[in-house]
C-alpha positions in Angstrom: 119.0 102.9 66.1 117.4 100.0 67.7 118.0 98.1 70.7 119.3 94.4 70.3 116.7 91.9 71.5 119.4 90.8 74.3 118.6 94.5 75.8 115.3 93.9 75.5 115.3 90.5 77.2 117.0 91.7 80.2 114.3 94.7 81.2 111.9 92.1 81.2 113.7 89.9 83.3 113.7 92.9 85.5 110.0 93.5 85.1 109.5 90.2 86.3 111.7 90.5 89.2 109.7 93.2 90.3 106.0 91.7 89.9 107.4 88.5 91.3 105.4 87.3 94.4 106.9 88.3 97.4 107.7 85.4 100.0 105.2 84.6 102.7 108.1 85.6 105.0 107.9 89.3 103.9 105.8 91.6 105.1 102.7 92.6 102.0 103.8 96.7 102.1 107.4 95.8 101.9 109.3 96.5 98.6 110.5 93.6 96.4 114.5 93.0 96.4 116.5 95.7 94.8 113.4 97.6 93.6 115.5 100.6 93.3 118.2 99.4 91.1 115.6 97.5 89.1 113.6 100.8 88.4 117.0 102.7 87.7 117.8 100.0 84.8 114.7 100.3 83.5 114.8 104.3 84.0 118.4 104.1 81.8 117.0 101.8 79.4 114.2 104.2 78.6 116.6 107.4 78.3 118.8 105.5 76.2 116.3 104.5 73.7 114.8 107.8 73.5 117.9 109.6 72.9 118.5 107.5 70.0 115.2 108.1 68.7 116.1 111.7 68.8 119.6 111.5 67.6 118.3 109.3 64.3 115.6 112.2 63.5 118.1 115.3 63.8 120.6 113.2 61.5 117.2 112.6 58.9 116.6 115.9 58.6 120.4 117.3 58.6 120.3 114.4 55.7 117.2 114.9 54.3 118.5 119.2 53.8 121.2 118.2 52.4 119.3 116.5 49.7 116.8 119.3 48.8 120.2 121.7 48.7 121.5 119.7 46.2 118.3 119.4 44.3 118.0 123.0 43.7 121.6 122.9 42.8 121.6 120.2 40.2 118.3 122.2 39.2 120.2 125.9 38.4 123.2 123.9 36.7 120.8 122.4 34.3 119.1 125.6 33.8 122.5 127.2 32.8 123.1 124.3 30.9 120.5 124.4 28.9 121.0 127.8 28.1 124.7 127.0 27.0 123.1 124.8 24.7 121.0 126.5 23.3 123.4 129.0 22.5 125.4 126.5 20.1 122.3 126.2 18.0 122.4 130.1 17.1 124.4 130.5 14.3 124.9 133.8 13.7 122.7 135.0 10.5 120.6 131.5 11.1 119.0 132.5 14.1 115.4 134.1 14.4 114.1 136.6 17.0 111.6 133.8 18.3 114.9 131.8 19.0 117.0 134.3 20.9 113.5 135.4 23.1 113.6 132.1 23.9 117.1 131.3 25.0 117.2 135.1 27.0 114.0 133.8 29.2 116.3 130.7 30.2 119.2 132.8 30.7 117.0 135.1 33.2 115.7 131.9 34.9 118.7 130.6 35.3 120.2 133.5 37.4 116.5 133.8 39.3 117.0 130.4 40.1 120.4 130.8 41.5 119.2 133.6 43.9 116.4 130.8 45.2 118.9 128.6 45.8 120.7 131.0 47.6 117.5 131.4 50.0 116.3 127.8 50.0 113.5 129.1 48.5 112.4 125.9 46.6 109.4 127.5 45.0 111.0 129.9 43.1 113.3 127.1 42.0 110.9 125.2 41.0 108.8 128.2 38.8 111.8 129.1 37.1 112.6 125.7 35.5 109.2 125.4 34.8 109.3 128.6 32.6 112.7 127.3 30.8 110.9 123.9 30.3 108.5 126.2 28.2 111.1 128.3 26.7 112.9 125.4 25.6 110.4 123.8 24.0 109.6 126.9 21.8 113.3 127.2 21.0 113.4 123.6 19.6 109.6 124.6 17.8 111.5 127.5 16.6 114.8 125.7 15.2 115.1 124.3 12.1 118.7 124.1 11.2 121.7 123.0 13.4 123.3 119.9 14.3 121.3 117.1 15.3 123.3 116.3 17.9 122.7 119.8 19.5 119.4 119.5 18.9 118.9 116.5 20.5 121.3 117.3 23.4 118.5 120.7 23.6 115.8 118.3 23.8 117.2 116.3 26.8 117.9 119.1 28.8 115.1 120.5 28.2 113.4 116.9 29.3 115.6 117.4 32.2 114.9 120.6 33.7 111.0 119.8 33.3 112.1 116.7 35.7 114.1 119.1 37.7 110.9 121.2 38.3 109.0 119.0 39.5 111.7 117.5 42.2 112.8 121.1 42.3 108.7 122.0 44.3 109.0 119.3 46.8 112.9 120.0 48.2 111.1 122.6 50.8 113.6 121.3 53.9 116.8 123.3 51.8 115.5 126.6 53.1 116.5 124.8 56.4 119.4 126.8 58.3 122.2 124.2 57.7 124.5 125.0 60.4 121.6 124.5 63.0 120.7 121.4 61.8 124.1 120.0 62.0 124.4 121.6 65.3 121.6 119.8 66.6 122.2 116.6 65.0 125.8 116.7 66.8 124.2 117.8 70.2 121.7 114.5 69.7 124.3 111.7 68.8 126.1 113.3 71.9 123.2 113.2 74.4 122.5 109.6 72.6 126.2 108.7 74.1 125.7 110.1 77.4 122.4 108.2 78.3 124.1 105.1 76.7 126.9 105.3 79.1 124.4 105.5 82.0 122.9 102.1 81.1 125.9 99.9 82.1 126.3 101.8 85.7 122.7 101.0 86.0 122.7 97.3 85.2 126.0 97.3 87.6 124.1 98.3 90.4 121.1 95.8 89.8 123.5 92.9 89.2 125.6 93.8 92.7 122.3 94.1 94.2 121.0 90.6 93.4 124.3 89.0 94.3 123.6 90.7 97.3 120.3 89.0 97.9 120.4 86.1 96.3 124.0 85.0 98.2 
């Protein structure tokens, strides 16, 4: 999360407080006004900022796993539901051997896909919708009887797990551990609070300080 431009405004006012000339009545080696507090402010500032830097990028990728997990989840349920619907299609005594080879290879990749999920392992995910994509289209080469609603309802799953593939190969954060991520991501937005909360002491200081000198 960004810092607002008001933030930003007053460190430079400090900056400039602290490159200011100092008055012919002080000696050259001697430190500017309230160089401590300024530094401290500035010091705060920084902390701050980079704690929120940090507490945004363990949320992104606690986010970011959560979104490949469900990829390869939305992936297997297609898979089985493709193989579902291919099922409807094969009435019995109007089905070919061709057919059920066809349906049993998206059955198998269906449950191997499930056990990548299990892992994270987006890979194997990916290779085993790509095989049903293949399957499928045989199946619908192979069909031809049935419904055409089924058979169109075969056809756009099969369209989608061949989608599913592809997004399947690129969700590589889901073999992530969860549970640390979300650790982490807690531990940042809390050490993002903590250094937040030092700011204000800091620019209390600095403001006393100048009252001080300035009276």
């Amino acid at each position: 999360m960004l810092r607002s431009l008001a933030r930003g405004t007053t460190t430079l006012a400090a900056v400039l407080l602290l490159t200011a000339p100092v008055a012919a009545t002080v000696h050259a080696a001697e430190a500017p006004a309230c160089a401590k507090e300024q530094l401290a402010y500035m010091d705060a500032e920084d902390k701050a900022s980079a704690a929120d830097k940090d507490a945004d990028a363990a949320q992104d990728a606690l986010s970011q796993s959560a979104r490949d997990r469900q990829t390869l989840n939305q992936t297997d349920e297609h898979l089985y539901a493709l193989s579902y619907a291919m099922d409807r299609l094969l009435a019995p005594g109007n089905s070919n051997a061709q057919q059920l080879k066809s349906r049993n290879v998206v059955i198998k990749a269906a449950d191997a896909a499930a056990d990548g999920v299990d892992r994270g392992d987006a890979a194997v995910v990916a290779d085993e919708a790509d095989k049903a994509t293949a399957a499928g289209k045989q199946f619908l080469k192979d069909t031809s009887g049935g419904h055409p609603f089924e058979v169109a309802r075969v056809q756009a799953l099969v369209d989608t797990v061949g989608k599913d593939a592809a997004a399947a190969r690129k969700a590589t954060t889901a073999k992530e551990d969860y549970d640390t991520l979300k650790a982490k991501a807690q531990q940042s937005r809390t050490s993002a609070r903590s250094a937040q909360d030092a700011v204000a002491p800091a620019r209390a200081d600095l403001k006393t300080c100048l009252k001080k000198t300035t009276a």
